[in-house]
C-alpha positions as CSV (number, residue, x, y, z in Angstrom):
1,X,-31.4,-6.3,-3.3
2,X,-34.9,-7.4,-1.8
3,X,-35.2,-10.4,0.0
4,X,-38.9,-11.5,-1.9
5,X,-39.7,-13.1,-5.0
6,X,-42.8,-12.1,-6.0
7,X,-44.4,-13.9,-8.8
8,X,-48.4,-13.2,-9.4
9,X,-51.1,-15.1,-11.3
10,X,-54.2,-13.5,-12.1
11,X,-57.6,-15.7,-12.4
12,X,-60.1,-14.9,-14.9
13,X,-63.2,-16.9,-16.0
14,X,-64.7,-17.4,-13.1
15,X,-67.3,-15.4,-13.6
16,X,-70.0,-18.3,-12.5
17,X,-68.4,-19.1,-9.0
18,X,-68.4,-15.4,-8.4
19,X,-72.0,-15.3,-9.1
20,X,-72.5,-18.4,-6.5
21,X,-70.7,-17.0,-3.7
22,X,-72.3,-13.7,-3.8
23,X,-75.2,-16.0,-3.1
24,X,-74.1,-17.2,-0.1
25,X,-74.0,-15.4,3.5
26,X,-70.5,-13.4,3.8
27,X,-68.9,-15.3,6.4
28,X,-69.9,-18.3,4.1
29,X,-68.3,-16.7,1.1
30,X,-64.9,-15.7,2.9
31,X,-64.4,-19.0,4.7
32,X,-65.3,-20.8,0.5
33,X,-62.6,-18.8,-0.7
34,X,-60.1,-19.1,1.8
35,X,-60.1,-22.9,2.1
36,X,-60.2,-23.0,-1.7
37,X,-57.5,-20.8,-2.0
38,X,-55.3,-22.5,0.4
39,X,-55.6,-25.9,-1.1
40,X,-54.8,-24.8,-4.6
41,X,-51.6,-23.6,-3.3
42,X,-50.8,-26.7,-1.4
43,X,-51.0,-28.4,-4.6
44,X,-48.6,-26.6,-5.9
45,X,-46.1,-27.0,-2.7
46,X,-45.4,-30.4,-4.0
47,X,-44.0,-29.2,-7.1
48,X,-42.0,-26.5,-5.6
49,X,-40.8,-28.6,-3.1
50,X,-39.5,-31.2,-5.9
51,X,-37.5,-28.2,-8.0
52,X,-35.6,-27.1,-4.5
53,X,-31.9,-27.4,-5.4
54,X,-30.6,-30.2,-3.0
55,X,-27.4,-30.6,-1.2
56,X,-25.8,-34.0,-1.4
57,X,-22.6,-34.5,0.6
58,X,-21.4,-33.3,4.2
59,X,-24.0,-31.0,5.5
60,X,-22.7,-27.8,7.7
61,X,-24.0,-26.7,11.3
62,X,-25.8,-24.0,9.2
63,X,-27.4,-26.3,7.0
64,X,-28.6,-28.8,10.1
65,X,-29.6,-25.8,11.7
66,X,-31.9,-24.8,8.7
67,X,-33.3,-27.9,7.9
68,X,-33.3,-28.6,4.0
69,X,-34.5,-26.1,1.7
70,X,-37.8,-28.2,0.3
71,X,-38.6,-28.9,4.2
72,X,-39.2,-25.0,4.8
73,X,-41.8,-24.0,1.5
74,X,-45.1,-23.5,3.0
75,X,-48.2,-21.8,2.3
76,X,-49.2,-18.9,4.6
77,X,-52.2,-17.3,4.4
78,X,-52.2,-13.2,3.8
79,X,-54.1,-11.2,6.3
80,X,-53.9,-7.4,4.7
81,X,-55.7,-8.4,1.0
82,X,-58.5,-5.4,-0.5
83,X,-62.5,-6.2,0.3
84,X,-63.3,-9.5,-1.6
85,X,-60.1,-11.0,-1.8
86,X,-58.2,-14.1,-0.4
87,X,-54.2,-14.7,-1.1
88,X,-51.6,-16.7,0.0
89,X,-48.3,-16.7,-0.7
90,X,-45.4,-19.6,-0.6
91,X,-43.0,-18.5,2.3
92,X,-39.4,-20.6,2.3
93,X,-39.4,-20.0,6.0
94,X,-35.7,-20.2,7.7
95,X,-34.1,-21.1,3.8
96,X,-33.0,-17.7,3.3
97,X,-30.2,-19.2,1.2
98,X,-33.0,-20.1,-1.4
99,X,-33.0,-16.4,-2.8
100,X,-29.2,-17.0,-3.5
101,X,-29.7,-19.8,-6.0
102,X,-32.9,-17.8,-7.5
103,X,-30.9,-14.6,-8.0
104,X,-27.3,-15.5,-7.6
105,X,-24.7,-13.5,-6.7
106,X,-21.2,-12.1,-7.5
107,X,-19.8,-15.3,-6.5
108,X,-22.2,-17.5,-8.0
109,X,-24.8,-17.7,-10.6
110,X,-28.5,-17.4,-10.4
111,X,-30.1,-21.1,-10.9
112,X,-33.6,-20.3,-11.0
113,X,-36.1,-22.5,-10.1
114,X,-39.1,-21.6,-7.7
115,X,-40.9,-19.1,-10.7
116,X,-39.9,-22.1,-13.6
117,X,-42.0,-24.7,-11.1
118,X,-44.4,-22.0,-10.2
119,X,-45.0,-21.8,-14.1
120,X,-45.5,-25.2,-14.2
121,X,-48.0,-26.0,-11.0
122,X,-50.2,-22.9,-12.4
123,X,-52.4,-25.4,-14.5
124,X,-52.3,-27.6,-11.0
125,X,-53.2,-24.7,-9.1
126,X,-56.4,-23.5,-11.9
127,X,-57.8,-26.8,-11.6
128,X,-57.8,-27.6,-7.8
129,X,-59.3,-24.1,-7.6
130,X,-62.0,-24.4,-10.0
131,X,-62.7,-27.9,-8.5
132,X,-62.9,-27.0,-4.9
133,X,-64.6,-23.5,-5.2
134,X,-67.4,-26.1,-6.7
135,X,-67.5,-28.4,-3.9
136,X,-67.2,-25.8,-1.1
137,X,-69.8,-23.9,-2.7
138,X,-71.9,-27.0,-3.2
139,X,-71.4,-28.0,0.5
140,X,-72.1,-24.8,2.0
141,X,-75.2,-24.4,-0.1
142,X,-76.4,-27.5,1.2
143,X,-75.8,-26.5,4.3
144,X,-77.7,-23.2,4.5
145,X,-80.6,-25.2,2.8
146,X,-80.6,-27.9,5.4
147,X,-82.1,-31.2,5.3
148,X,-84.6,-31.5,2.2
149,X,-88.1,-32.9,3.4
C-alpha cells in the first residue's frame, strides 16, 4: 500500500501563452510560471479543504496533536520537474489518517473525496491559470519594456 494519491491533470490549449513566454527572458518565464502555477492550485485548496471529512464529537490527543485534517492541505511547490516545467502538488502534511478515508481499509471503507473535489476545482484551477499566466505575462512585459516615452 503507498502512502500517495496521485491524481494528474494535463493542460492543453495554451499554445498562445507558450508563445508569450518564450518571449520573455528565462528567469522571467520560470518565475510567470511558477507564481501562476501556484495560485491556480491555491484555488483549488479551498475546495479540498471544504470536502475533508470532519470529526464532530470528543477529539483524541492524536487528533489535537494533528490539528484537523482541512487545517493541514497545502500546496508545495516541486523542485525535481523536466526542463520547462513548473508543478505543485497538494500535500495533507501531518493528516496521514486522510489516506485511510480515501482508500479505506479492512476495518473500514474507503470514502473518497480529495480526487471527487479535485475533479471538481479542475475548471477553478483552468481558469485562474489561464487568467494569471495573462496578467503575469502582461506585467512582466511591461516591465522589460519600461516606461513608454
Amino acid at each position: 500500500m503507498s502512502g500517495e494519491i496521485k491524481i494528474g491533470a494535463k493542460l492543453e490549449g495554451f499554445e498562445n501563452f507558450d508563445k508569450l513566454l518564450a518571449k520573455l527572458p528565462e528567469k522571467v518565464e520560470k518565475q510567470v510560471l511558477q507564481k501562476s502555477v501556484n495560485k491556480a492550485m491555491r484555488a483549488a485548496v479551498k475546495t479540498m479543504k471544504a470536502a475533508v471529512p470532519r470529526h464532530t464529537g470528543e477529539q483524541s490527543a492524536a487528533s489535537k496533536q494533528y490539528k484537523a485534517g482541512w487545517k493541514n492541505i497545502k500546496v508545495k511547490k516541486l523542485r525535481k520537474v523536466q526542463k520547462g516545467q513548473k508543478a505543485v502538488r497538494m500535500d495533507t502534511g501531518d493528516a496521514f489518517w486522510l489516506f485511510f478515508y480515501e482508500k479505506g481499509t479492512r476495518y473500514q471503507p474507503a470514502r473518497p473525496f480529495f480526487a471527487n473535489a479535485f475533479q471538481k476545482s479542475q475548471a477553478t484551477v483552468l481558469s485562474t491559470l489561464r487568467d494569471e499566466l495573462g496578467k503575469n505575462i502582461e506585467a512582466e512585459a511591461r516591465k522589460l519594456a519600461g516606461p513608454l516615452k
